[in-house]
N, C-alpha and C positions, 0 to 999 in steps of 0.2 A: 596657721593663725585662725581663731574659733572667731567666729561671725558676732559674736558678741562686742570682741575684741576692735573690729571694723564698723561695726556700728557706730561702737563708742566712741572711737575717734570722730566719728562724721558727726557724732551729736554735739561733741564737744567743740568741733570748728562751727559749726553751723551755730553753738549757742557765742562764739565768741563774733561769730561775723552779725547777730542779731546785736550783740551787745555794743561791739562797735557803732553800730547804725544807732541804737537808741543814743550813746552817747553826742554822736554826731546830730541829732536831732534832737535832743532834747526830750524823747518821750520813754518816762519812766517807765511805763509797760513792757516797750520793747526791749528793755536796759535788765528788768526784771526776769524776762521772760528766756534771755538773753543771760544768764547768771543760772537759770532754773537748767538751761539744756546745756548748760558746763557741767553741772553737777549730775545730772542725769548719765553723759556724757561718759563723766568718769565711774562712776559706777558701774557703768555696763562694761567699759570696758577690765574695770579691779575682778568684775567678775568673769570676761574672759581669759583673763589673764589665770584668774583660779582654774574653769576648767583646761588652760592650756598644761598649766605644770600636772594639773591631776591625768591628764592624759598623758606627756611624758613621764610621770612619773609610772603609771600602768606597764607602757612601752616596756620601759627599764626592767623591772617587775616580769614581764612577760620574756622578754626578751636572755633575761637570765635565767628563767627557767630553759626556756628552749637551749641556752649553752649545757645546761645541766643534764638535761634529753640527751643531747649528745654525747657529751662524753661519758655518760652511761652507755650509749647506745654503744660507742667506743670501744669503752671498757665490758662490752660482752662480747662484741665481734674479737677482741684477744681472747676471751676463754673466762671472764671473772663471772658468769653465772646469769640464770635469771633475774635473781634479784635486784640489781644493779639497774635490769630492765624492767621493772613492777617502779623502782625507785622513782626510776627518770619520767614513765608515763605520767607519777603521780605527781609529780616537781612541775611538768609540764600543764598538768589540770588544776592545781593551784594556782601557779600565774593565771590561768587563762581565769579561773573566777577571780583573782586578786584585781583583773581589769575589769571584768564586769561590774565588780564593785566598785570600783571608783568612777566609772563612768555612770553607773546610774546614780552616786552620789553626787557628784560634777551637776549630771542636767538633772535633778531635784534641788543643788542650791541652785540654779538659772531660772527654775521654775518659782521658787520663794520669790527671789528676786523681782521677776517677771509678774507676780501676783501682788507684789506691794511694795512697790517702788517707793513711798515715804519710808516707810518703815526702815527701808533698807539705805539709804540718805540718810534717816536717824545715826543709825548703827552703824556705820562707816565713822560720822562725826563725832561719835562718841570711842569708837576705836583710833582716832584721829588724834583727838582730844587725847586719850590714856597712851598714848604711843610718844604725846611728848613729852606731855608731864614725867613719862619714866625717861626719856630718853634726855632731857632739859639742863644744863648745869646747875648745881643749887644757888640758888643766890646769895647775894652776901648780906652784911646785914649792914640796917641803914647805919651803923656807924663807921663802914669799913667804905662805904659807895663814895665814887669821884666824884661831886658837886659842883665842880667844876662848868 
């Protein structure tokens, strides 16, 4: 679990336990403030959650290359050739860059993140927003609605 990940939960109790209290009190700042580090909260952690799967997804990535090292390596210790073994090194040095690339991609969006947290609050809300509206039943129209 990426430390972003546990952050963001801790910010997001922490903004519910401020909010509670302002509730309980009465004072809109702490209610506010208490609302701010929920959504803080969840943002650090959608973005640990990002570079978790991009680091499994590396793992995966790597990790299939290295079956593929093998049973190259395999398939020469039987007698099928060098080439077999140029194959698998080369299978095996793709994954290994296919991870470095996602993990420098992974902590450059933590670092966006990290450098402009509205921003990245905006764009959550606005992906939030576009994720229901597609995802939303249509509505009927106001002659078919229960009035009821």
């Amino acid at each position: 679990m990426d430390e972003d990940r546990v952050g963001g939960m801790a910010d997001k109790a922490l903004g519910g336990v401020k909010s509670g209290v302002g509730d309980i009190t009465g004072d809109a700042k702490l209610q506010t403030e208490g609302a701010a580090d929920k959504v803080v909260g969840t943002v650090r952690n959608a973005v640990g959650g990002v570079k978790d799967a991009a680091n499994d997804a590396a793992e995966t990535v790597t990790g299939q290359a290295s079956d593929l090292g093998q049973r190259a390596s395999r398939m020469m210790d039987e007698g099928t050739g060098p080439l077999l073994d140029q194959v698998g090194r080369k299978a095996s040095a793709y994954g290994s860059q296919a991870r470095d690339v996602v993990a420098s991609g992974a902590e450059s969006a933590s670092n966006v993140v990290r450098g402009y947290p509205l921003v990245t609050v905006g764009l959550v809300a606005v992906l939030a927003f576009l994720v229901g509206r597609v995802t939303a039943p249509e509505p009927k129209p106001w002659y078919r609605r229960d009035w009821t």
